[in-house]
Each structure stands twice: as structure tokens, then as C-alpha cells.
C-alpha positions, 0 to 999 in steps of 0.5 A, spaced: 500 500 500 503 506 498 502 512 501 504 520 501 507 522 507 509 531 507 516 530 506 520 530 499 520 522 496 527 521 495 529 515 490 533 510 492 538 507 487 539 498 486 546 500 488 545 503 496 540 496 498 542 493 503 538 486 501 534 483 497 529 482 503 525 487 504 520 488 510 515 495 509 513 498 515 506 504 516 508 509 520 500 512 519 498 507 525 500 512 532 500 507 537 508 507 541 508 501 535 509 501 527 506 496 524 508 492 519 506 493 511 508 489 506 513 483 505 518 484 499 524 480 495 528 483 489 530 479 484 537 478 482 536 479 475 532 486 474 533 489 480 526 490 482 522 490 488 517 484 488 510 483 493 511 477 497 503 475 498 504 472 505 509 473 510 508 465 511 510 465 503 516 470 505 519 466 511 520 461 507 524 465 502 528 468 507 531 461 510 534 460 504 541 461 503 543 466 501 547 463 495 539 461 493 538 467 489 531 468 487 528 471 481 522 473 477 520 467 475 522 462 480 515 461 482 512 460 474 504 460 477 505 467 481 505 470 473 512 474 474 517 476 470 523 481 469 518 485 464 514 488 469 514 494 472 517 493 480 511 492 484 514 497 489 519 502 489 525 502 495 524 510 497 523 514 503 515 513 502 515 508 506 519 505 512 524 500 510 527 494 513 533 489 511 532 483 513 538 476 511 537 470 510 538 463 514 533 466 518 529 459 519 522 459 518 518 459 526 517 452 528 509 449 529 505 452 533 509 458 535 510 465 530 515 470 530 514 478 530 518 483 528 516 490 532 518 496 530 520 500 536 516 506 536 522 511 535 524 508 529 531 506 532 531 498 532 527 492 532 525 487 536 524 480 535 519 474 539 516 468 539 509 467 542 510 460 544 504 455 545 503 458 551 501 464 548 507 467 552 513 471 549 520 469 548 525 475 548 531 470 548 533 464 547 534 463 554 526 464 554 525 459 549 530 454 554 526 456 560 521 453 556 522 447 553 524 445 561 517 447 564 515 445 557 518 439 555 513 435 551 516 440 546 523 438 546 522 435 540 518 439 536 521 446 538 529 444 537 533 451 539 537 451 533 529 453 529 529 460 533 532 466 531 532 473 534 537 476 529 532 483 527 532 485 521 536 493 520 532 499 519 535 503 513 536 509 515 535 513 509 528 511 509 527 514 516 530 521 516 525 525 514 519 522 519 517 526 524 517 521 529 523 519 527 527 525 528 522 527 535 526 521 538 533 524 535 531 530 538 529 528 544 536 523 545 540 529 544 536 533 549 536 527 554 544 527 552 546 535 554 542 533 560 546 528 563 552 532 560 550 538 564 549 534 571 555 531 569 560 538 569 556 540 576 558 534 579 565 534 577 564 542 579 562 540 586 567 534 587 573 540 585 569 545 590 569 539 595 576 538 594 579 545 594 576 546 601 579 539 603 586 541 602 585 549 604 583 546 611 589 541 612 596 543 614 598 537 611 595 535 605 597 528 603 594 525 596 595 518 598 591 519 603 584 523 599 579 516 602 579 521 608 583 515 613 585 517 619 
């Protein structure tokens, strides 16, 4: 689904992809959390953007190595071929991710998430086991499988992987909520700058008055030991 934000749409050249693994993201959903658009791969051949209709269909071509190269016309009843025009265009239009391959599928009975954070910086990955539960970690996952193990068998550890995909920031820069968070950053960082030059001011104070009121000074002795 494509979509106009207020700012300009910078076009993004073949040469500065990151992937051929595409995760697109909507930043019209206000919420703390940015949902997730569309899932897309880019045909080594042509150079253009495909829509993947599932994300089902997706995680199974992103657990492929990545010398398994995908084209258009891998799939011959999806009806591709290099001769169309790209379904999508990698632009500053939409938030993008990078994803990598290797990623296995998410065994049965469990799916993976991927949860943009809501000031663009990163990516966060879980799994919603059988339980209904999250897990954050592989130590989760180990947690349990030892509560749990009926599932030792059919959830093996080696099928998870919490390796995010990367944000590419030349699709973030001029989003708002974006750049309300660097700000915010910068300000959190001059704040704590600020308390730390007081302190260390303080500290010198605290020290000069120390040495005014000793006759004899003696550095190796500043823990203030008698």
C-alpha cells in the first residue's frame, strides 16, 4: 500500500540496498508501535522490488541461503517476470527494513514478530510460544522447553532466531517521529552532560576546601583515613 507522507520522496538507487529482503513498515498507525506493511524480495536479475503475498510465503524465502538467489520467475504460477514494472519502489515513502537470510522459518505452533520500536531506532524480535507467552531470548525459549518439555522435540533451539532485521536509515530521516526521538536523545544527552560538569564542579569545590583546611595535605591519603 503506498502512501504520501509531507516530506520530499527521495529515490533510492539498486546500488545503496542493503538486501534483497525487504520488510515495509506504516508509520500512519500512532500507537508507541509501527506496524508492519508489506513483505518484499528483489530479484537478482532486474533489480526490482517484488510483493511477497504472505509473510508465511516470505519466511520461507528468507531461510534460504543466501547463495539461493531468487528471481522473477522462480515461482512460474505467481505470473512474474523481469518485464514488469517493480511492484514497489525502495524510497523514503515508506519505512524500510533489511532483513538476511538463514533466518529459519518459526517452528509449529509458535510465530515470530518483528516490532518496530516506536522511535524508529531498532527492532525487536519474539516468539509467542504455545503458551501464548513471549520469548525475548533464547534463554526464554530454554526456560521453556524445561517447564515445557513435551516440546523438546518439536521446538529444537537451533529453529529460533532473534537476529532483527536493520532499519535503513535513509528511509527514516525525514519522519517526524523519527527525528522527535533524535531530538529528544540529544536533549536527554546535554542533560546528563550538564549534571555531569556540576558534579565534577562540586567534587573540585569539595576538594579545594579539603586541602585549604589541612596543614598537611597528603594525596595518598584523599579516602579521608585517619
Amino acid at each position: 500500500m503506498k502512501y504520501s507522507k509531507q516530506y520530499h520522496h527521495q529515490p533510492l538507487g539498486p546500488q545503496r540496498i542493503l538486501g534483497n529482503l525487504g520488510i515495509m513498515a506504516d508509520e500512519r498507525n500512532q500507537g508507541p508501535k509501527v506496524s508492519i506493511d508489506m513483505y518484499v524480495v528483489c530479484c537478482y536479475k532486474c533489480l526490482k522490488w517484488r510483493k511477497i503475498p504472505t509473510k508465511q510465503q516470505f519466511e520461507v524465502i528468507r531461510g534460504r541461503p543466501e547463495e539461493d538467489k531468487w528471481f522473477c520467475g522462480r515461482d512460474p504460477n505467481a505470473g512474474r517476470s523481469c518485464e514488469q514494472p517493480a511492484d514497489v519502489i525502495y524510497d523514503s515513502s515508506q519505512i524500510w527494513l533489511m532483513d538476511r537470510h538463514g533466518i529459519p522459518p518459526p517452528p509449529s505452533k509458535t510465530e515470530r514478530l518483528e516490532i518496530i520500536r516506536g522511535d524508529l531506532s531498532k527492532t525487536d524480535i519474539y516468539y509467542v510460544m504455545p503458551n501464548g507467552k513471549r520469548a525475548r531470548s533464547h534463554g526464554d525459549v530454554e526456560r521453556f522447553l524445561k517447564e515445557n518439555p513435551r516440546y523438546m522435540d518439536m521446538l529444537p533451539l537451533s529453529s529460533f532466531s532473534f537476529t532483527a532485521p536493520k532499519i535503513a536509515r535513509e528511509t527514516v530521516e525525514g519522519s517526524s517521529r523519527w527525528r522527535a526521538a533524535k531530538a529528544d536523545l540529544r536533549g536527554k544527552r546535554s542533560k546528563q552532560s550538564s549534571l555531569g560538569r556540576v558534579a565534577r564542579a562540586k567534587s573540585e569545590s569539595s576538594e579545594d576546601m579539603d586541602m585549604s583546611d589541612s596543614d598537611y595535605y597528603c594525596p595518598s591519603s584523599s579516602d579521608g583515613s585517619e
